[in-house]
KEKE-3310 file (N, C-alpha, C; in steps of 0.2 Angstrom, whole numbers, plus 5000, padded with zeros to 4 digits):
npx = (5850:5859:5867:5861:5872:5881:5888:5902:5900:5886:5869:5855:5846:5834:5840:5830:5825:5832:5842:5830:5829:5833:5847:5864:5879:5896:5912:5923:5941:5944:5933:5916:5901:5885:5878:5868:5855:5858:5869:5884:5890:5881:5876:5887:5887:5877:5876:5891:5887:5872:5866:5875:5881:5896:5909:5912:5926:5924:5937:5944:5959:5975:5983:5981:5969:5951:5941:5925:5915:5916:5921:5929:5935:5943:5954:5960:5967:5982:5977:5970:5961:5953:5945:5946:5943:5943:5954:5956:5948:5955:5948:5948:5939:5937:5943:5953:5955:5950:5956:5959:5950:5957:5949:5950:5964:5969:5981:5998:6005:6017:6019:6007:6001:6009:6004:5989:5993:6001:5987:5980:5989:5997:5990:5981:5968:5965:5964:5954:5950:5938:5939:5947:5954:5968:5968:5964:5966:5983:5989:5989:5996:6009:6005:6000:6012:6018:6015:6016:6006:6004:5992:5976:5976:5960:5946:5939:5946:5953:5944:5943:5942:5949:5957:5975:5980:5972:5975:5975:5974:5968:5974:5962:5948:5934:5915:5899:5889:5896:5903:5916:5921:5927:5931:5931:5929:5914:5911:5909:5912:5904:5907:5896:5899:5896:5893:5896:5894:5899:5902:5913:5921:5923:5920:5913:5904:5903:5895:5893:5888:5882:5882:5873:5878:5884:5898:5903:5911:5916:5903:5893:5895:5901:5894:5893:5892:5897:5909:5904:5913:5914:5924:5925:5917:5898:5882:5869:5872:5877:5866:5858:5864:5862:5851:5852:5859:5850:5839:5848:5850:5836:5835:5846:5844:5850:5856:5865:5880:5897:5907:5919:5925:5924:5913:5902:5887:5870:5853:5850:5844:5836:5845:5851:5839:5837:5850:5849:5835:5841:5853:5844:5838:5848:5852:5838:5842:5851:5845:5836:5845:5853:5841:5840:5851:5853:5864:5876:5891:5899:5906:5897:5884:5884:5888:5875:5869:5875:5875:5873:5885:5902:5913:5925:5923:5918:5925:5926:5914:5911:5913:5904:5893:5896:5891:5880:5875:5877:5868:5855:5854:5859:5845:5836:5839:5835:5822)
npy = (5192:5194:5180:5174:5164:5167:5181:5188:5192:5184:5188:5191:5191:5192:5198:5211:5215:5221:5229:5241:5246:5258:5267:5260:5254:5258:5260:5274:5283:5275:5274:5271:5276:5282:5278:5282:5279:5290:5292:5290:5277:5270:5260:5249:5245:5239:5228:5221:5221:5219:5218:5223:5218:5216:5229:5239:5248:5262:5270:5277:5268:5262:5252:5240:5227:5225:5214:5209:5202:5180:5178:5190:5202:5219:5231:5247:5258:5268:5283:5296:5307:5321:5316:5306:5299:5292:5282:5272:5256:5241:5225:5210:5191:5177:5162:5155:5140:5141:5149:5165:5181:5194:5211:5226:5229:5243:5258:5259:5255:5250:5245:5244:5235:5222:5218:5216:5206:5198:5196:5187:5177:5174:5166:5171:5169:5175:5192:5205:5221:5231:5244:5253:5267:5276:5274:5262:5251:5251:5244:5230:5221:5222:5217:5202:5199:5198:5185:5167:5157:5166:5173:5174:5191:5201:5209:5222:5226:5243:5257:5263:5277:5281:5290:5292:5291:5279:5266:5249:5233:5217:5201:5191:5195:5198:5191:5197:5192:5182:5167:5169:5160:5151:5137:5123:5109:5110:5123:5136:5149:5164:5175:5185:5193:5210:5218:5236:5250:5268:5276:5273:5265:5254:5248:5237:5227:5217:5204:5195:5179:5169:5177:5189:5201:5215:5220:5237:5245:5261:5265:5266:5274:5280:5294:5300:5308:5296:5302:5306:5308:5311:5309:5295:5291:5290:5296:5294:5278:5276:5278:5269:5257:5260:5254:5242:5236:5240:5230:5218:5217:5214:5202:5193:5196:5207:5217:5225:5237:5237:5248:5257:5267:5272:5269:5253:5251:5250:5245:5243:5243:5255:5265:5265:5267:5283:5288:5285:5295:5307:5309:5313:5324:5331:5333:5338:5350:5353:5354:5367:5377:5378:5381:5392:5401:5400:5404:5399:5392:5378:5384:5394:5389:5377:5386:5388:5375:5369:5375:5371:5366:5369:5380:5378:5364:5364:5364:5350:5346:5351:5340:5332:5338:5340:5325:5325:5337:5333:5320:5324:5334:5323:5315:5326:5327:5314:5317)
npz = (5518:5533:5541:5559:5563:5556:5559:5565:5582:5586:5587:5598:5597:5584:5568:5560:5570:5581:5573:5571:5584:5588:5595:5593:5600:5599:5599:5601:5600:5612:5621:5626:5615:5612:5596:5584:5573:5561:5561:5549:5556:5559:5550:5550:5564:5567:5557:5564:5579:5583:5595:5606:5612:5609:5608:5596:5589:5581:5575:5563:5558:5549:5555:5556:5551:5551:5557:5551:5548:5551:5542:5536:5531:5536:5527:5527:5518:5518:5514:5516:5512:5500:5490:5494:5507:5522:5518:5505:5507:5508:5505:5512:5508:5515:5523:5534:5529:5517:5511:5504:5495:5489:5489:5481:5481:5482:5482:5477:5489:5498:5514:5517:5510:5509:5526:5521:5514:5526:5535:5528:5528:5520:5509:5498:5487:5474:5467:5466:5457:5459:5450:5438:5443:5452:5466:5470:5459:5458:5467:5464:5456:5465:5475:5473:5467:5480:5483:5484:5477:5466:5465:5451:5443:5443:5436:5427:5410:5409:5400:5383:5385:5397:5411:5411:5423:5426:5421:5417:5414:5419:5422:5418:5412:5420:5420:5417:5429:5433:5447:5458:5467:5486:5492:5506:5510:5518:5521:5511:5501:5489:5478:5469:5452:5447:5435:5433:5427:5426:5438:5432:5417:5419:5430:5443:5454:5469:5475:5490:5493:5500:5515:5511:5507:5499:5489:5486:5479:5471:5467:5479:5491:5507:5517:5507:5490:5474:5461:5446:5430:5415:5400:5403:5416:5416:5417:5415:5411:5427:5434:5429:5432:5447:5448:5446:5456:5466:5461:5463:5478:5479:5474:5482:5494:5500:5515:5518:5513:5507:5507:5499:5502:5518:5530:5534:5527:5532:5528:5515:5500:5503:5505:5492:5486:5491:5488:5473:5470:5476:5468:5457:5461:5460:5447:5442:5446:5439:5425:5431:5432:5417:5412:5415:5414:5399:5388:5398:5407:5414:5423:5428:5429:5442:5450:5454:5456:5465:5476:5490:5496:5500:5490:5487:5484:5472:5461:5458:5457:5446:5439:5438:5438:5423:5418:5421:5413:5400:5400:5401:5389:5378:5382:5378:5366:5360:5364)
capx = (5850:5865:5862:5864:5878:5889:5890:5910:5896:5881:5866:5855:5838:5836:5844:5829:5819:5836:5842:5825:5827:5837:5854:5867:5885:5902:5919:5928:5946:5942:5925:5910:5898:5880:5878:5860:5852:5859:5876:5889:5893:5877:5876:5892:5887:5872:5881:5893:5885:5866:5865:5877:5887:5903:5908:5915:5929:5926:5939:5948:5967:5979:5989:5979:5964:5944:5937:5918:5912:5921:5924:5926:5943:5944:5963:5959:5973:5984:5977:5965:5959:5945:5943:5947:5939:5948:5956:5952:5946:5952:5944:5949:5936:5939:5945:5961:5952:5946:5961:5954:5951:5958:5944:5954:5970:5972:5988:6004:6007:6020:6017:5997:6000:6013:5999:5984:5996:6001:5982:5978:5992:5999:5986:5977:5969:5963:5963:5950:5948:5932:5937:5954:5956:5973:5968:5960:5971:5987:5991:5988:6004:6016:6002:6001:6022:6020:6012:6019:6004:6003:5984:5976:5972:5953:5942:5937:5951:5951:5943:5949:5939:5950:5963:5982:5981:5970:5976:5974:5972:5967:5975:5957:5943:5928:5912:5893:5885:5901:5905:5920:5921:5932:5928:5934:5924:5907:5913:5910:5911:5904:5907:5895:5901:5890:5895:5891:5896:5895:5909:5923:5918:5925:5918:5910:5902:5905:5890:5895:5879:5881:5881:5868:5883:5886:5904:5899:5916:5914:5897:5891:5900:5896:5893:5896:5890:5903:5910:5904:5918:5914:5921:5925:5909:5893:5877:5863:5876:5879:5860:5852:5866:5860:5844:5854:5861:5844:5835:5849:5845:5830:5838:5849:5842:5858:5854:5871:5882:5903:5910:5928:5927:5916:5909:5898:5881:5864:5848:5855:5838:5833:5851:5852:5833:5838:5856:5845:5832:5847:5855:5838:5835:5852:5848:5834:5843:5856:5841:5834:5850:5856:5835:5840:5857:5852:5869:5877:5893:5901:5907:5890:5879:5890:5887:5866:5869:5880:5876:5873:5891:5906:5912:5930:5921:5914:5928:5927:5907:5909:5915:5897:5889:5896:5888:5871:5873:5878:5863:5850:5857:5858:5838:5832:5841:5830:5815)
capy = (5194:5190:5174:5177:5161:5169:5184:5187:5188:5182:5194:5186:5190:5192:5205:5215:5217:5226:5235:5247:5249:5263:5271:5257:5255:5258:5265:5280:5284:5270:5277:5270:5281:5276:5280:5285:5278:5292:5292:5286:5271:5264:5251:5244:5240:5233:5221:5215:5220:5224:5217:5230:5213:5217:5234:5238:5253:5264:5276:5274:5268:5258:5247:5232:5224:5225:5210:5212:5194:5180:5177:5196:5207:5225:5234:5254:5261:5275:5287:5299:5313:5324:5311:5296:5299:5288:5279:5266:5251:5233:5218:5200:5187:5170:5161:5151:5133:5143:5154:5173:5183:5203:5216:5230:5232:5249:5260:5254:5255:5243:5242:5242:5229:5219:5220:5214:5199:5194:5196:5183:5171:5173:5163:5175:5166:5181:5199:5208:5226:5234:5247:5255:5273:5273:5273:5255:5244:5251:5238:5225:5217:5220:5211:5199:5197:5195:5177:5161:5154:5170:5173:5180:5199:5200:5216:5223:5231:5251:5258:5268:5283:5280:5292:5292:5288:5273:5260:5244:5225:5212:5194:5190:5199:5194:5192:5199:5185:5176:5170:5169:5154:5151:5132:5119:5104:5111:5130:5142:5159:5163:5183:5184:5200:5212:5225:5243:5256:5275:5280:5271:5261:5248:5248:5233:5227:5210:5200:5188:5178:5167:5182:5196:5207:5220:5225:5242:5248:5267:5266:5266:5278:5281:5300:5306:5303:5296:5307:5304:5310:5309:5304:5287:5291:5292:5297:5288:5271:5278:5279:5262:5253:5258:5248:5232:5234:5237:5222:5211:5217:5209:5193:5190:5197:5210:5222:5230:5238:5238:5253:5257:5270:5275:5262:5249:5254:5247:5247:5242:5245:5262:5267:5263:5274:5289:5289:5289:5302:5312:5310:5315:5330:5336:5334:5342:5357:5357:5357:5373:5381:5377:5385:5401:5404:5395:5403:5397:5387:5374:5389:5398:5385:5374:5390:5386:5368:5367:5379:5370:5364:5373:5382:5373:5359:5365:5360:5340:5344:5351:5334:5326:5343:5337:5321:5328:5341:5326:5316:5331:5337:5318:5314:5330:5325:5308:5316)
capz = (5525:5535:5544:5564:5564:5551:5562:5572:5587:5585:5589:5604:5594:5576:5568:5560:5576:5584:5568:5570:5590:5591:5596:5594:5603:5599:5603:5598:5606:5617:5624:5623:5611:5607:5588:5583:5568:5557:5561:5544:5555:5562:5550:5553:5571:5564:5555:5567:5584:5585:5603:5610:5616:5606:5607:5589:5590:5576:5573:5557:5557:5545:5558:5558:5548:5554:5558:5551:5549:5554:5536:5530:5536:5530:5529:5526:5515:5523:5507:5517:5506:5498:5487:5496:5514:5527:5514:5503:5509:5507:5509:5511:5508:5516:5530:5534:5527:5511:5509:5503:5489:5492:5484:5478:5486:5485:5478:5476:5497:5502:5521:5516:5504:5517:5530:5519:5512:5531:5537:5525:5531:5514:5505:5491:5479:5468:5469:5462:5456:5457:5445:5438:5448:5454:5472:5469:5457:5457:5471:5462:5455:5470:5479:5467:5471:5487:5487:5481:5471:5461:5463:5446:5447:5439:5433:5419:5408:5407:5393:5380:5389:5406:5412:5409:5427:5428:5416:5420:5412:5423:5420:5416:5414:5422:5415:5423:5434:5436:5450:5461:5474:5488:5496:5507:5514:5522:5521:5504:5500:5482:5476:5461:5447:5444:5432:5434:5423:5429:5438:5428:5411:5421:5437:5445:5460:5472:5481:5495:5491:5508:5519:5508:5506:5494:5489:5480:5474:5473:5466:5484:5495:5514:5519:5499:5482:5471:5456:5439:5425:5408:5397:5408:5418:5414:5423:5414:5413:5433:5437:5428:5437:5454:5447:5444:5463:5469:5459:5466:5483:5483:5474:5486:5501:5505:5519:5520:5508:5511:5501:5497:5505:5525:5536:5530:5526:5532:5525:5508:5498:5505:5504:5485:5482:5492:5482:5465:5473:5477:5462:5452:5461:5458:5440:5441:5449:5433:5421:5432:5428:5411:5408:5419:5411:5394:5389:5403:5404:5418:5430:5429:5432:5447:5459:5457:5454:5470:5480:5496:5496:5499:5482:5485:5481:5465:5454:5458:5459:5440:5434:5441:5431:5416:5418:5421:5407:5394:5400:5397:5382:5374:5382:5375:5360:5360:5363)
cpx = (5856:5865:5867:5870:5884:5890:5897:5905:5890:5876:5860:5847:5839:5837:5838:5823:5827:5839:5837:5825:5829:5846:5859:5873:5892:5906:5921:5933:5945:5938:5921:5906:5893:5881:5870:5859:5856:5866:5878:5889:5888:5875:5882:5892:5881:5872:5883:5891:5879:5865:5870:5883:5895:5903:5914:5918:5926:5928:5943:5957:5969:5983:5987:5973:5959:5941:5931:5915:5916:5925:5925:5933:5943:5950:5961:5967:5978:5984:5972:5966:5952:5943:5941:5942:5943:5953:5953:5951:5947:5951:5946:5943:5938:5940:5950:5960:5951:5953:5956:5955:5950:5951:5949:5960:5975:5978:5993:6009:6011:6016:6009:5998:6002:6007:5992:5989:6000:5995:5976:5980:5996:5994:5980:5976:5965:5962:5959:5949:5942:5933:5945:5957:5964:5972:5964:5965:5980:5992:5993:5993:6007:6013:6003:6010:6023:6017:6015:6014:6002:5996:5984:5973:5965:5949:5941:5944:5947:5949:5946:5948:5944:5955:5967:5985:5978:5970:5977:5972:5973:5971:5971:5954:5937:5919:5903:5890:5890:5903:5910:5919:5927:5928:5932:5929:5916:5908:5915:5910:5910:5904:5905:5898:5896:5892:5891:5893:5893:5899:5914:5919:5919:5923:5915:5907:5901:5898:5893:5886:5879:5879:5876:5872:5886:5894:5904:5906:5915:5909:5893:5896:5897:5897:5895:5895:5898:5903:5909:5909:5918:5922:5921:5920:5904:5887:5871:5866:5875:5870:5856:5856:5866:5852:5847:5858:5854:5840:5840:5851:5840:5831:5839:5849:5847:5854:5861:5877:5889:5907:5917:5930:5921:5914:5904:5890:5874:5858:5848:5851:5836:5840:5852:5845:5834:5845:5851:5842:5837:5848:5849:5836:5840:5853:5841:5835:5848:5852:5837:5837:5852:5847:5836:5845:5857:5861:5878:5885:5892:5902:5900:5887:5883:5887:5879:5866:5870:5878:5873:5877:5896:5909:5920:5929:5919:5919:5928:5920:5905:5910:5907:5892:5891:5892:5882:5872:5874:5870:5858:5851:5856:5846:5832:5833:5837:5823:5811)
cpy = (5190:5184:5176:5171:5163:5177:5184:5187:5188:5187:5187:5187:5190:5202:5212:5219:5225:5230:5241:5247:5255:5266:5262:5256:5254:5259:5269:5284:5281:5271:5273:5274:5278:5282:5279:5282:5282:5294:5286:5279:5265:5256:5245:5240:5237:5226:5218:5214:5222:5224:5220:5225:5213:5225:5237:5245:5256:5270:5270:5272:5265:5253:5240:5230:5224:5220:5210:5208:5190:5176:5183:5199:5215:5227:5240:5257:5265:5282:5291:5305:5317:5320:5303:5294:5298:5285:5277:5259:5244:5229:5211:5196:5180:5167:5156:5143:5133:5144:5162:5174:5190:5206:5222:5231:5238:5253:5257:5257:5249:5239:5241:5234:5221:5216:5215:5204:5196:5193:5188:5176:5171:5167:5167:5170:5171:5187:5201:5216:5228:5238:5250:5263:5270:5274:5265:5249:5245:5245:5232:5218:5216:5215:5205:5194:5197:5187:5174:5157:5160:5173:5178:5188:5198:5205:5216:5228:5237:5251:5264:5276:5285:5286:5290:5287:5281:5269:5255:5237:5219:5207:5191:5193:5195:5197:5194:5192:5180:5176:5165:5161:5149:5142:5128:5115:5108:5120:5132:5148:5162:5174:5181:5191:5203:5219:5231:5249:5262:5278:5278:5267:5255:5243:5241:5230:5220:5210:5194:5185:5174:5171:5191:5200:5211:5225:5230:5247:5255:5269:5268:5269:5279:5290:5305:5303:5303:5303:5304:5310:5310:5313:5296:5286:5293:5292:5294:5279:5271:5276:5271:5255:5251:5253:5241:5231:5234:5231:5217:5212:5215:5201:5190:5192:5201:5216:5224:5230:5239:5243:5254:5263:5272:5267:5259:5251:5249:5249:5247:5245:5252:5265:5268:5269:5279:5290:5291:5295:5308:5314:5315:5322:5336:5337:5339:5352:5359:5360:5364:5379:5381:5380:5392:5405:5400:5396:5402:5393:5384:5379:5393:5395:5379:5378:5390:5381:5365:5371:5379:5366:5370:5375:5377:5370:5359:5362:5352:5342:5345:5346:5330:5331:5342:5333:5322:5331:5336:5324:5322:5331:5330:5316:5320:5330:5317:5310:5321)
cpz = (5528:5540:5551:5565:5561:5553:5567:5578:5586:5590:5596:5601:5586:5573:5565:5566:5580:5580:5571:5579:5592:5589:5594:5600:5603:5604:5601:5603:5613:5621:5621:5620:5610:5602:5586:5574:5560:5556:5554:5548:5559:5557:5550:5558:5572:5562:5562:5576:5586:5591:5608:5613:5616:5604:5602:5590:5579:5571:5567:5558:5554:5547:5557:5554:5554:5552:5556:5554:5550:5546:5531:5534:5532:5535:5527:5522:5518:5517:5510:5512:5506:5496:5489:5504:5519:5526:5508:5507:5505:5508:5509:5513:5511:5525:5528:5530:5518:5508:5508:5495:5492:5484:5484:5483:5486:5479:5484:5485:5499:5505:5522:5513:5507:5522:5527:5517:5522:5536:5534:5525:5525:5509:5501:5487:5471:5471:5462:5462:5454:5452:5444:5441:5453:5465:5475:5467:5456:5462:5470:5462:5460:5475:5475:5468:5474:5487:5480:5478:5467:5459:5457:5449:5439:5439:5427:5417:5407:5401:5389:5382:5395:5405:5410:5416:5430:5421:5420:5415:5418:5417:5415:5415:5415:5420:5420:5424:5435:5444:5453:5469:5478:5493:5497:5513:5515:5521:5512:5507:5493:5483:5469:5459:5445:5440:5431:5433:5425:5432:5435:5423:5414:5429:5435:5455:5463:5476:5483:5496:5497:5513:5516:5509:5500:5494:5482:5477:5476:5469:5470:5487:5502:5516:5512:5493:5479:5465:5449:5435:5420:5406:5400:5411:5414:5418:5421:5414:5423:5436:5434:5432:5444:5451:5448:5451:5469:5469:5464:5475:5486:5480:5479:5492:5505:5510:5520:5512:5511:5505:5501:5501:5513:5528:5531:5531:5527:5528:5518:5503:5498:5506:5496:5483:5485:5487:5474:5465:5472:5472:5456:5455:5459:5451:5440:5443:5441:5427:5421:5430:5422:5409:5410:5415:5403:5391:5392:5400:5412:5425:5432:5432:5440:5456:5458:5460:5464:5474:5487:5497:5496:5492:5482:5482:5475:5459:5454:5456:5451:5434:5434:5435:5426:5414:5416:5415:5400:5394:5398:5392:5376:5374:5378:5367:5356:5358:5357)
residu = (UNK:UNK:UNK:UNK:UNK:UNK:UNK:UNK:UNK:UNK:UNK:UNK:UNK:UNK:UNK:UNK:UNK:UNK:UNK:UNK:UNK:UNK:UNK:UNK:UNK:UNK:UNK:UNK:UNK:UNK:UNK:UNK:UNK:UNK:UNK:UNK:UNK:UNK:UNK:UNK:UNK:UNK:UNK:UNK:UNK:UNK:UNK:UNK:UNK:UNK:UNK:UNK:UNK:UNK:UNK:UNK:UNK:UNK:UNK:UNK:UNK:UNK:UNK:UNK:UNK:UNK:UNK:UNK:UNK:UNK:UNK:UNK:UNK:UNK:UNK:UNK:UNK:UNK:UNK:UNK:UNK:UNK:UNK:UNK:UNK:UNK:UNK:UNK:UNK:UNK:UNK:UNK:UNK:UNK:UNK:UNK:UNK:UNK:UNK:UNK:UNK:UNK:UNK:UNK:UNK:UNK:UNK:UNK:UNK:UNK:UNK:UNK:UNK:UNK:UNK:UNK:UNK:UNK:UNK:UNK:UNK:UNK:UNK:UNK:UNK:UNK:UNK:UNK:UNK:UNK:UNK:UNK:UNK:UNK:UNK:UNK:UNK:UNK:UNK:UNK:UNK:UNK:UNK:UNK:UNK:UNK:UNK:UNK:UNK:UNK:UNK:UNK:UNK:UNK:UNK:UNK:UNK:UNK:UNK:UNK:UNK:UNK:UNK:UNK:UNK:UNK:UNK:UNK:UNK:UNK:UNK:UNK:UNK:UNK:UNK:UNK:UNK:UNK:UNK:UNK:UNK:UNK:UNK:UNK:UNK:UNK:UNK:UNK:UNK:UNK:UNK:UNK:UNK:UNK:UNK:UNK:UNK:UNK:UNK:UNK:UNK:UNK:UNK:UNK:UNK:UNK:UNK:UNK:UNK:UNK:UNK:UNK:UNK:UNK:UNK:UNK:UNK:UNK:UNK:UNK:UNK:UNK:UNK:UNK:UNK:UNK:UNK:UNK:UNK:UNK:UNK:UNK:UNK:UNK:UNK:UNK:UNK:UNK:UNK:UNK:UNK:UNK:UNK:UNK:UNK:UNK:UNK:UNK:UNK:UNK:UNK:UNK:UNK:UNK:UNK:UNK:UNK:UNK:UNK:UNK:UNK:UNK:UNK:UNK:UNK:UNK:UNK:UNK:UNK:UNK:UNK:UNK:UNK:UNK:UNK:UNK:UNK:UNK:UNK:UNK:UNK:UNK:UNK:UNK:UNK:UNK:UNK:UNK:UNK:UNK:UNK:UNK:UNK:UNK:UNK:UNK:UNK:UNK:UNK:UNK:UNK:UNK:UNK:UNK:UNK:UNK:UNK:UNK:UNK:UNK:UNK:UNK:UNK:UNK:UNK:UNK:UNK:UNK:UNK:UNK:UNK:UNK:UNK:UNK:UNK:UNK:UNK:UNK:UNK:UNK:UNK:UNK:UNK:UNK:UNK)
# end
């Protein structure tokens, strides 16, 4: 749970008595807006303002870093897309006493990269990649050359699965359950590793254990499931990892998830079971079709599979039907 001191402003009751009140309160295009429970950005303003005290803008833009917590900053990329959303999102961990640690810093974007390294004062002591997609680590290095103690870069290397376009070797490679810590006098910030195979071999995911915060890389997305890709992806790897993000939900008490991509997500726990749910029905819809059209291929079954999405959509959505028809095809093969 996020404690109400380690909030930028502090809420004036406890946080989940006003989380379940209601509508909340932003901004968009500098208007006040309530935001309803099911709106993409209600858990953001959960987080940083349940009491309506602080009223949080939240249109997406690239100029300047979004203060969450008062030890958390996020820089949005300037990479919007099909795939990407608003951007990517990255994060700097810390504060001026600590120094930071950047969570993915994105592709190789100068004036983003510039930006995230003057946000942080110039003191990075680690950049980490959640996973190697070139719109995550390609950043890495030039950041990296921007600061004068060199901080390591740290993930998992690609694996021999990954694309052409996502290669990558961390400095190090970091290991599951380690963890990261940023201290000075009376002030931490510990990022434990939780490795999460399923969208990239190499994926991972960051817990800020002071503040029950989950950085879910793009295993957690806000308003869209991510895309599994075999062979890098896998949907059984992809689906028992949302279990090791659940379990440590209730480890460490996280009610909010910070994805790479969309507003920060509330409700962390019943976020993570309707995504599998999700997940599992749309498995049960490839199984329907790959019974209906037994021989069937990827273009046949896609318009069943998918057919409450747009068809544009079909060709990224037949990277996720691969996944599905692997796993089947292996489990029936088990059983």
């Amino acid at each position: 749970m996020v404690r109400p001191t380690q909030l930028l402003h502090p809420p004036k009751r406890p946080l989940e008595t006003t989380v379940s009140t209601g509508a909340l309160t932003g901004s968009r295009r500098g208007a006040e807006v309530s935001v309803a429970p099911n709106d993409p950005a209600y858990g953001e303003l959960a987080l940083i303002s349940p009491d309506g005290r602080f009223v949080h803008p939240l249109d997406w833009q690239t100029a300047h870093p979004v203060p969450l917590l008062h030890n958390l900053m996020r820089l949005t990329a300037p990479n919007p897309g099909v795939m990407t959303g608003p951007g990517t999102n990255s994060y700097l961990v810390g504060d001026a006493h600590t120094g930071f640690i950047a969570i993915d810093p994105g592709p190789n974007e100068p004036p983003h990269l510039q930006k995230l390294w003057q946000a942080s004062g110039g003191d990075i002591r680690a950049i980490v990649c959640t996973h190697s997609h070139p719109d995550h680590s390609p950043g890495a290095a030039p950041l990296q050359a921007l600061c004068h103690t060199h901080p390591p870069i740290l993930g998992l290397p690609s694996a021999s699965t990954s694309r052409t376009d996502s290669q990558f070797m961390p400095d190090r490679a970091l290991r599951d359950h380690e963890r990261l810590t940023l201290e000075s006098g009376a002030l931490k910030h510990t990022l434990k590793v939780i490795c999460t195979p399923g969208h990239a071999a190499n994926h991972l995911c960051l817990v800020l254990e002071e503040d029950g915060l989950l950085f879910s890389g793009d295993h957690i997305l806000n308003g869209s499931t991510t895309v599994v890709a075999p062979p890098d992806g896998d949907m059984t790897a992809y689906l028992d990892s949302l279990d090791t993000l659940s379990a440590a939900c209730v480890e460490h008490g996280i009610d909010f998830i910070l994805p790479a991509h969309g507003h920060v997500i509330g409700q962390a726990s019943a976020a993570i079971a309707h995504l599998k749910a999700h997940r599992l029905k749309r498995e049960a819809k490839v199984l329907a079709a790959m019974q209906a059209l037994p021989d069937g291929n990827l273009d046949d079954w896609v318009a069943l599979v998918y057919d409450d999405v747009p068809p544009q959509i079909w060709p990224v959505a037949q990277r996720s039907l691969m996944a599905h028809v692997l796993r089947i095809r292996a489990l029936q093969h088990g059983a």
